[in-house]
C-alpha positions as CSV (number, residue, x, y, z in Angstrom):
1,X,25.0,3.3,-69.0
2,X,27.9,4.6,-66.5
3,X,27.6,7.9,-68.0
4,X,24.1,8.5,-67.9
5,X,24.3,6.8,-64.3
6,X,27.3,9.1,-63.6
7,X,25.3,12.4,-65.2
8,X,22.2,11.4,-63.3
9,X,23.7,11.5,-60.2
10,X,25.8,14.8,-60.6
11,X,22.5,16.6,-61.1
12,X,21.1,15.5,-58.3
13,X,23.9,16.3,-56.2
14,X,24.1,19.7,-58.1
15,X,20.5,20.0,-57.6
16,X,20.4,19.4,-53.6
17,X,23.3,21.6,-53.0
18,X,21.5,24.5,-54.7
19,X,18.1,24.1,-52.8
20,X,20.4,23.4,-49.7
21,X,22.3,26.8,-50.5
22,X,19.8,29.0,-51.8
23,X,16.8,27.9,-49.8
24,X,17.8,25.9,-46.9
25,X,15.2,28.4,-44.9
26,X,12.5,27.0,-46.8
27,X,12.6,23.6,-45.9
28,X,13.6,23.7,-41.9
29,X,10.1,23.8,-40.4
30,X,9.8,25.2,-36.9
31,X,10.8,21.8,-35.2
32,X,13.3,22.9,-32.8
33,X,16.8,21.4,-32.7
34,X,16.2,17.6,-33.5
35,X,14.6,19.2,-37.1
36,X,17.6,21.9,-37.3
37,X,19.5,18.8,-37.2
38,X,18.1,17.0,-39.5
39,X,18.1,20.1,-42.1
40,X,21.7,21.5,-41.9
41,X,24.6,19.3,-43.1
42,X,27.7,19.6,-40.7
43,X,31.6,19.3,-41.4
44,X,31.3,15.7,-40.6
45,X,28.1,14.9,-42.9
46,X,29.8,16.5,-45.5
47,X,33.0,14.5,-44.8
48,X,31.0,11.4,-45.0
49,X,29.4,12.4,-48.5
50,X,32.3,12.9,-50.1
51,X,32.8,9.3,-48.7
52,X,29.8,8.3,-50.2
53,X,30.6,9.8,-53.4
54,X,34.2,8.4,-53.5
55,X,32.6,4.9,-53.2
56,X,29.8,5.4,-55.5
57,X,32.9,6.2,-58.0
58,X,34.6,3.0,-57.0
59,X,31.2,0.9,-57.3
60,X,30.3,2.7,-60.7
61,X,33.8,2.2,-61.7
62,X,34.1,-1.3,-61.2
63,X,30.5,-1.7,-63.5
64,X,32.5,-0.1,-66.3
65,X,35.2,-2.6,-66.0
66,X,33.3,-5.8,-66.1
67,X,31.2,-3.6,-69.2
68,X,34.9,-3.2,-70.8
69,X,35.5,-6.6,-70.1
70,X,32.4,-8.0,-71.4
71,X,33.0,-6.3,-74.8
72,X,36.6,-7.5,-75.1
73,X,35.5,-11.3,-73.7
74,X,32.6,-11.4,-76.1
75,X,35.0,-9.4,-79.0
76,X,38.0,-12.7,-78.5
77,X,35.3,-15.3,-78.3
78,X,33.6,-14.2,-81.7
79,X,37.0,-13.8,-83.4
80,X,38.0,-17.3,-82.2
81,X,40.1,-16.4,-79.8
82,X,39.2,-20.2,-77.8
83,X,36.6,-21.0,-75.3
84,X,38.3,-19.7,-72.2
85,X,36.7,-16.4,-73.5
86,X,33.3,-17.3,-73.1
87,X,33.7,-18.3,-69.7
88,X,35.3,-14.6,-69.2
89,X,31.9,-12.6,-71.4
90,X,29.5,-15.1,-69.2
91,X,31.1,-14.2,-66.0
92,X,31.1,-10.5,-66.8
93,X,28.0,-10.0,-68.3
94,X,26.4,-11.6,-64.9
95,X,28.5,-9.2,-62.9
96,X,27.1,-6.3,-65.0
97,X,23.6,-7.9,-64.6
98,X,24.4,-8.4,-60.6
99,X,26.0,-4.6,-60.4
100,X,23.0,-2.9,-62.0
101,X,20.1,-4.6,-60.3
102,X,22.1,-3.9,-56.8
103,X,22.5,-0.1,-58.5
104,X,18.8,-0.2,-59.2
105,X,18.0,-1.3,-55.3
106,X,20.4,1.4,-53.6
107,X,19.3,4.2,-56.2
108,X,15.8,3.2,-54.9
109,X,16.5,4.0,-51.4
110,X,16.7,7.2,-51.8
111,X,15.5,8.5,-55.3
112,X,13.7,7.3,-58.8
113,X,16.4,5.5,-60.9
114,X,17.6,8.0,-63.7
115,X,14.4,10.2,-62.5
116,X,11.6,8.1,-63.7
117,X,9.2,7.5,-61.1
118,X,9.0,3.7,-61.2
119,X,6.4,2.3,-58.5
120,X,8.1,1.5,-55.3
121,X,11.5,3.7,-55.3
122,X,12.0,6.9,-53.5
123,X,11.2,5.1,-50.6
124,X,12.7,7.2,-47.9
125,X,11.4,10.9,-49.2
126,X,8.0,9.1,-49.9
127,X,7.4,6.6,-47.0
128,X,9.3,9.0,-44.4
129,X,6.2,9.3,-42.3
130,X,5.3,5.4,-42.5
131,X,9.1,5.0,-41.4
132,X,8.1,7.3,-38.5
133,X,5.1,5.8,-37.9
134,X,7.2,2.2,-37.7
135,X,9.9,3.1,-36.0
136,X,7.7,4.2,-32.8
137,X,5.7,0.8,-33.0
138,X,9.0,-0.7,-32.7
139,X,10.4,1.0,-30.0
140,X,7.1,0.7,-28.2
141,X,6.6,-2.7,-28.8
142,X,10.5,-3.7,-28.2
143,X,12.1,-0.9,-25.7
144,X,8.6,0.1,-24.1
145,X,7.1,-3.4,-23.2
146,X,7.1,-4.0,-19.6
147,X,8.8,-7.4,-19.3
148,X,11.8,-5.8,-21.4
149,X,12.1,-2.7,-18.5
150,X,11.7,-4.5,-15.9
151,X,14.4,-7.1,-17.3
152,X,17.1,-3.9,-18.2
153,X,16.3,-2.4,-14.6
154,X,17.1,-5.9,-12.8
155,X,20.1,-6.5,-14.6
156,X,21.6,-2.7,-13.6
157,X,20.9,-3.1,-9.8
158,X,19.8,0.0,-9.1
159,X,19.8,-0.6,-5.5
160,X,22.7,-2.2,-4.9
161,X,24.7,0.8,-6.8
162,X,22.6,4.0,-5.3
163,X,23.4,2.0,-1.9
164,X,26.9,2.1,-2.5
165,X,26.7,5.8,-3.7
166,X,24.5,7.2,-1.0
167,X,27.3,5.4,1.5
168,X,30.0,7.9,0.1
169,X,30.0,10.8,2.8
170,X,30.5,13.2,0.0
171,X,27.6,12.1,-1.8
172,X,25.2,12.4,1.0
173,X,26.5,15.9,1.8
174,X,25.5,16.6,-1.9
175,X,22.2,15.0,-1.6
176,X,21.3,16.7,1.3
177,X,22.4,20.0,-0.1
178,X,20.3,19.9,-3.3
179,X,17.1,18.8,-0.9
180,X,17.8,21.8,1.4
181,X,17.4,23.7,-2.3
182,X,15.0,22.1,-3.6
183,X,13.1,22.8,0.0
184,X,13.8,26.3,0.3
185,X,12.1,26.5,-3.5
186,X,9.5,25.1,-2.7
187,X,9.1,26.6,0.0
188,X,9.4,30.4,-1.7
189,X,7.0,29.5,-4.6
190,X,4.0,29.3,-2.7
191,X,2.4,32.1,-1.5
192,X,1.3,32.1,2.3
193,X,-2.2,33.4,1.6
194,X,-2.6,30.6,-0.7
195,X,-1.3,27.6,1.9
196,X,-2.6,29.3,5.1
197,X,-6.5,29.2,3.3
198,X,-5.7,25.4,2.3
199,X,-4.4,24.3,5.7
200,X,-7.1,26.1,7.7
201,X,-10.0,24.4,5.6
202,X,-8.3,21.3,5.9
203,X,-8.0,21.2,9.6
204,X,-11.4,22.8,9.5
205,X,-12.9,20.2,7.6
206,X,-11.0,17.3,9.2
207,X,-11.9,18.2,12.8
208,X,-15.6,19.4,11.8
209,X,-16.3,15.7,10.1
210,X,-14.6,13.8,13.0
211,X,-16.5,13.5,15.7
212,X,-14.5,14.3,19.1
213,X,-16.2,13.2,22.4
214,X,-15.5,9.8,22.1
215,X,-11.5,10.2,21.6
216,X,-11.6,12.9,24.2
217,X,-13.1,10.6,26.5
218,X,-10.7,7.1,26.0
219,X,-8.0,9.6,26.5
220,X,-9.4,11.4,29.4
221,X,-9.9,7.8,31.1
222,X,-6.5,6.5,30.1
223,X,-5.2,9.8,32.2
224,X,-7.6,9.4,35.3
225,X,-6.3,5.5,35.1
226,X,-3.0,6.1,35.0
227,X,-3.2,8.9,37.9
228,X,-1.8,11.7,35.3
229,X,-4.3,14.3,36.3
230,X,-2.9,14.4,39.9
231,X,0.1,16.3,38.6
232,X,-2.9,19.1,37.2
233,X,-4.8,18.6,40.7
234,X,-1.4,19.3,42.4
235,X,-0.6,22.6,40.8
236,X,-3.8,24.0,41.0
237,X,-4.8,23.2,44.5
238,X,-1.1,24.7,45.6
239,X,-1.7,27.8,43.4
240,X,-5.5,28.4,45.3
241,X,-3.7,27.7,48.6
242,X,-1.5,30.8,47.3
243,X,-3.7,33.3,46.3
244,X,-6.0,32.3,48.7
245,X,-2.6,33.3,51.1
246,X,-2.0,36.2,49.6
247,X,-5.9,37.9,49.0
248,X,-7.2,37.2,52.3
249,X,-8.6,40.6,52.5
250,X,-10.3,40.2,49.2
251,X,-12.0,37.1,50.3
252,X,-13.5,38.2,53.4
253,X,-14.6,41.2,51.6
254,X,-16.7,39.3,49.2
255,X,-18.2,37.4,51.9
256,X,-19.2,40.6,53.6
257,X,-20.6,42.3,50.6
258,X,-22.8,39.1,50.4
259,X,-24.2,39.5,53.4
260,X,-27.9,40.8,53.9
261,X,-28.1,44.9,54.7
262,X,-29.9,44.0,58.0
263,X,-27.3,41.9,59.9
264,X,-24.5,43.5,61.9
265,X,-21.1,44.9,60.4
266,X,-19.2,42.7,62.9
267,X,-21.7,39.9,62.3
268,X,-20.9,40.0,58.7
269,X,-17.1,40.5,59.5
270,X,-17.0,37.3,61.8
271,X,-18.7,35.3,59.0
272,X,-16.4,36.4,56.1
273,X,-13.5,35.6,58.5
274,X,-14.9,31.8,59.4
275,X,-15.5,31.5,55.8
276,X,-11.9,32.3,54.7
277,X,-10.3,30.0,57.4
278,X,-12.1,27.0,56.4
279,X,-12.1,27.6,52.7
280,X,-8.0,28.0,53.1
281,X,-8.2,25.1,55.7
282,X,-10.0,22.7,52.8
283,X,-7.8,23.9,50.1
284,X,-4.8,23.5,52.4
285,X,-5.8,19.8,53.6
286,X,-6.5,19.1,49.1
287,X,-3.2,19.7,48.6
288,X,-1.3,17.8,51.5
289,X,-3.3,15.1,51.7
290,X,-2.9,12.7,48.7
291,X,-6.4,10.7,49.8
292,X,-8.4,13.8,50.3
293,X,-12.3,13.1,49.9
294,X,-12.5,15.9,47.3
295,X,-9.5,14.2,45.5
296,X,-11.4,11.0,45.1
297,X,-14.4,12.8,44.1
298,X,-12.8,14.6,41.3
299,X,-11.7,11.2,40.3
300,X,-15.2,9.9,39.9
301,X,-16.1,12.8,38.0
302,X,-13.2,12.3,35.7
303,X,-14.2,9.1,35.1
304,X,-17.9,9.8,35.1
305,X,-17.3,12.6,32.4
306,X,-14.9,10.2,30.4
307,X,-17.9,7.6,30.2
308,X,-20.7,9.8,29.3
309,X,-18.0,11.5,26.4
310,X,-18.2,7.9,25.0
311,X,-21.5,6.4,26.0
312,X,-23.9,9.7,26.3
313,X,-25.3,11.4,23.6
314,X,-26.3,14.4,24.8
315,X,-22.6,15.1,26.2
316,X,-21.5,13.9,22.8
317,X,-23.6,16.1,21.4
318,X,-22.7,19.6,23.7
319,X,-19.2,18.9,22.8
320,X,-19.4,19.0,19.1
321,X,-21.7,21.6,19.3
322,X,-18.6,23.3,21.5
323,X,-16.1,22.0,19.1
324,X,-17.9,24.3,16.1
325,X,-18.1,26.6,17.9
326,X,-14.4,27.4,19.0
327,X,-13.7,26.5,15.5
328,X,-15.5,29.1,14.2
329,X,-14.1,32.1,16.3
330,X,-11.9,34.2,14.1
331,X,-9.2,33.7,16.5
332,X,-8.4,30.0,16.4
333,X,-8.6,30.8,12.3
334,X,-5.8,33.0,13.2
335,X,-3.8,30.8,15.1
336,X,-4.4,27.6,12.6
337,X,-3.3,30.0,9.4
338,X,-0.2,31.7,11.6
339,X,1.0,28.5,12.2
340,X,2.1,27.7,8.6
341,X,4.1,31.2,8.5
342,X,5.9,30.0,11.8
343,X,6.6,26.1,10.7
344,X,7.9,27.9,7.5
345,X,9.9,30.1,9.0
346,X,11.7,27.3,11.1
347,X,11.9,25.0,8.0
348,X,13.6,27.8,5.9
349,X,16.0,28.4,8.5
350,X,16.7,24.8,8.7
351,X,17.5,24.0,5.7
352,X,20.1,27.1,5.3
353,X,21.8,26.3,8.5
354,X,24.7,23.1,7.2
355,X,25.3,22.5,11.2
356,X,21.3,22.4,11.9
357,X,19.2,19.4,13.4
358,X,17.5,19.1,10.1
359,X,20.1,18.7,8.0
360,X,22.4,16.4,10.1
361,X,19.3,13.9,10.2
362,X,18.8,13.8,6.6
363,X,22.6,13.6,6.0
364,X,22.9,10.8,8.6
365,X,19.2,8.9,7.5
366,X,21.0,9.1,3.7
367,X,24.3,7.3,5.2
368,X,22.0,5.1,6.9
369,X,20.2,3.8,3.6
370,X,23.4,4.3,1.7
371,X,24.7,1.7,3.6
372,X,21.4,-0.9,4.0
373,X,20.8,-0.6,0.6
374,X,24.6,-1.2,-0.3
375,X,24.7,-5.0,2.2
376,X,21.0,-6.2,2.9
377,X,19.5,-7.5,-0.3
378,X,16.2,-7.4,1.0
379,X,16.7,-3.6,1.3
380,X,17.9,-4.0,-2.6
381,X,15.6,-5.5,-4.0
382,X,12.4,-3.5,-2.6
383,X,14.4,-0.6,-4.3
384,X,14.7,-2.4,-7.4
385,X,11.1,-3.1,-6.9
386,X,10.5,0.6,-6.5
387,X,12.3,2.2,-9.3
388,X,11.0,-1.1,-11.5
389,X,7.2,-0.1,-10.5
390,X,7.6,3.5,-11.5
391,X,9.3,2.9,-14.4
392,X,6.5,0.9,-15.9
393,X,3.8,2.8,-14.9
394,X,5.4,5.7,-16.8
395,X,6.4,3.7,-19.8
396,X,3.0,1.7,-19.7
397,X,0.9,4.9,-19.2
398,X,2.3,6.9,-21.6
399,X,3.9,5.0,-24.1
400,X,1.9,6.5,-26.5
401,X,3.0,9.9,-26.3
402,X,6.7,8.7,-25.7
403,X,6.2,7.0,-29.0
404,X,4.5,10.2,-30.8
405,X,7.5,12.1,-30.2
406,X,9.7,9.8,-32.6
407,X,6.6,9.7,-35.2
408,X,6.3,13.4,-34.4
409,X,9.8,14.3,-34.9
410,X,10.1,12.1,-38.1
411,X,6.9,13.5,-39.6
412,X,8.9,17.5,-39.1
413,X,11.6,16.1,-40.7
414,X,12.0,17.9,-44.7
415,X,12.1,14.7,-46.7
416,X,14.9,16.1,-49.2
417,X,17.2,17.0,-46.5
418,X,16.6,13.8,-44.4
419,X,17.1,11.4,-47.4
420,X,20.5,13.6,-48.1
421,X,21.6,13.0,-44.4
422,X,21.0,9.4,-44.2
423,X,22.4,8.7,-47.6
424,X,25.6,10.7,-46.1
425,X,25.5,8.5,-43.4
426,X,24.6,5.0,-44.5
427,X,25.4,5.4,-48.1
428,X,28.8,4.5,-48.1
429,X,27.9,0.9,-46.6
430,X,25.5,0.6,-49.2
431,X,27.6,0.7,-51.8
432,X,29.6,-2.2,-51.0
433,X,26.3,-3.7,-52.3
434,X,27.0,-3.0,-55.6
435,X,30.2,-3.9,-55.1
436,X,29.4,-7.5,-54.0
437,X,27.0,-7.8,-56.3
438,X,29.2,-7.2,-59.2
439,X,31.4,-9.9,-57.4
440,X,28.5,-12.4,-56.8
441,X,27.2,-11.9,-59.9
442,X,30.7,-13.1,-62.1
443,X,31.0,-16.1,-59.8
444,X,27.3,-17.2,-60.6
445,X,27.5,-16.1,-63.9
446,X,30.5,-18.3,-64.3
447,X,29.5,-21.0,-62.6
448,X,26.1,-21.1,-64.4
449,X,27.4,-21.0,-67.7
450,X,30.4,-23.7,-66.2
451,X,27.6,-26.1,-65.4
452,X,24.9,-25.3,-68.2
453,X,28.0,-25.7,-70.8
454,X,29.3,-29.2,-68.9
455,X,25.6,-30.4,-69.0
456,X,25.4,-29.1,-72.8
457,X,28.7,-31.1,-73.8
């Protein structure tokens, strides 16, 4: 039996290493690395095999001794040799019983026993793919579950440590150079054209479906109340007074070209010149006297106009009408798609410049939070709450492709090569089944024949 066991397993061996040398090709499907991996045997797989092989020597050698010592036993016991030698041939016959079964289950693993394809061996080459298949459910059901995330997550304290990280100045500076990169990336990726259209349709849209008169008009009466138009009635009273100053001449002139053709030259010069001096007289009195009448009735226009911009629906309705229609000159297109080249420009520049506003906020905001997050639980554990949240929506959401990639992977894998790799790597353990199982068996064999023959006598 150990040399056809012995036989049996040198061709196999011999067998693998010439389909492993001659057609190693064959087998590695296009899977990438992970099947690469699982196809080529290393310096350290090979190590371990001759492990394996060293043991397997040890287990099969320890079959043939309890064999040898079976015959001898059972050899002394029929030539009379007392009754101590039955007790030896019932104790090594178990352990030969005890070795070959745990042979059998081993041998099974990975192959048919002595080639014959008994039902229910092989089990690696030819339930690879339910292994797979398991495997996933496993992980999915015992890594992937949400209660089991959320419990790993609490117990690392994510917040509490990025707190304590963030806090380090030399982190933050690191943080707040890879933003700046990631920025000015961004930023270079997208194509102006492409951003300018999207921004200009969406400020389009937004202020086309919003109506405006009635915020224009809280606004507007908020600023009458408050007196903040005075400042606007101010500058342009004193800049009439100005010109008014300075273009005398033209004033009177267009007063005198108004004039009828049949009135007197110094008729229509007199008239242009009363006209100037009182318009210059009212603009000057507007602007020096704080309770002018024309002051108080520009206020009750203000507020007039700021009621019906609420309240009236045909002023309502003039503005919007207004409002499409300044949004629809090419020029304010212009000026709403320019603007994303300019805030680009700025933010670009920004992010390059170390000593800029920018980049000092974020570094400080990230020292800020480094150091919250590192003392205030509160700020911890909305963190914690944070990263727990995401982390289960992603596991949650796609568990089932996280769990197609082991199935996946497994199902690439050649089933030759894979049984070689895992018998190089687990196969030397298993072979101290055989060897305990030679061991267990003598001591129940012994024991069983101790008691049967104590019962017998």
């Amino acid at each position: 039996m150990c040399g056809i066991t012995e036989r049996v397993e040198r061709m196999e061996r011999t067998k693998a290493a010439e389909k492993g040398a001659g057609a190693g090709g064959q087998h590695a499907r296009p899977g990438g690395a992970v099947n690469r991996a699982m196809t080529t045997f290393s310096p350290a797989d090979e190590e371990k095999q001759r492990g394996v092989r060293r043991m397997k020597l040890t287990a099969t050698g320890l079959l043939v001794f309890v064999a040898l010592v079976y015959v001898l036993s059972t050899w002394a016991h029929n030539s009379g040799a007392g009754s101590w030698a039955a007790y030896v041939a019932a104790a090594s016959e178990a352990g030969m019983v005890g070795a070959l079964a745990d042979w059998f289950a081993v041998t099974a693993l990975f192959r048919h026993p002595l080639g014959i394809p008994i039902p229910h061996t092989a089990i690696i080459p030819t339930k690879k793919d339910q292994l797979g298949v398991s495997l996933g459910e496993f992980v999915g059901e015992n890594f992937l579950s949400e209660d089991v995330v959320r419990q790993r997550l609490r117990a690392v304290g994510i917040g509490s440590r990025l707190g304590a990280w963030l806090a380090v100045p030399e982190h933050a500076d690191r943080v707040t150079a890879e933003l700046s990169t990631a920025l000015r990336g961004a930023l270079t990726v997208l194509r102006d054209s492409d951003v300018q259209a999207v921004v200009g349709e969406a400020i389009t849209r937004r202020a086309g479906a919003q109506e405006i008169g009635p915020g224009i008009g809280k606004m507007l009466e908020k600023v009458v109340a408050d007196g903040g138009h005075k400042r606007v009635v101010d500058l342009v009273v004193t800049r009439a007074h100005d010109w008014l100053v300075l273009h005398g001449d033209s004033v009177m002139d267009a007063v005198q070209g108004g004039a009828p053709g049949w009135t007197p030259k110094f008729v229509d010069k007199k008239v242009g010149e009363r006209v100037y001096k009182e318009l210059l007289r009212f603009v000057t009195e507007m602007r020096d006297m704080p309770g002018h009448p024309a002051r108080g009735a520009l206020d009750r226009f203000l507020t007039d106009f700021a009621s019906d911009l609420q309240s009236d629906t045909d002023t309502r309705a003039r503005v919007e009408r207004l409002k499409g229609e300044v949004l629809g000159r090419d020029e304010v297109q212009d000026l709403i798609a320019s603007a994303w080249t300019a805030v680009r420009s700025m933010i670009v520049a920004a992010a390059e410049d170390e000593r800029s506003e920018l980049r000092l906020r974020v570094r400080a905001s990230l020292l800020s939070l480094g150091s919250r997050m590192a003392a205030e639980r509160k700020v911890q554990d909305k963190v914690d709450k944070w990263v727990e949240d995401a982390a289960v929506y992603v596991v949650t959401t796609y568990r089932k492709e996280i769990t197609s990639l082991i199935t996946d992977t497994v199902a690439s894998w050649d089933a030759e090569h894979t049984t070689r790799k895992i018998e190089a790597n687990i196969g030397r353990d298993l072979q101290f089944i055989r060897i305990n199982g030679t061991v267990v068996g003598s001591l129940a064999g012994l024991l069983i024949y101790t008691v049967s023959h104590a019962l017998g006598a």
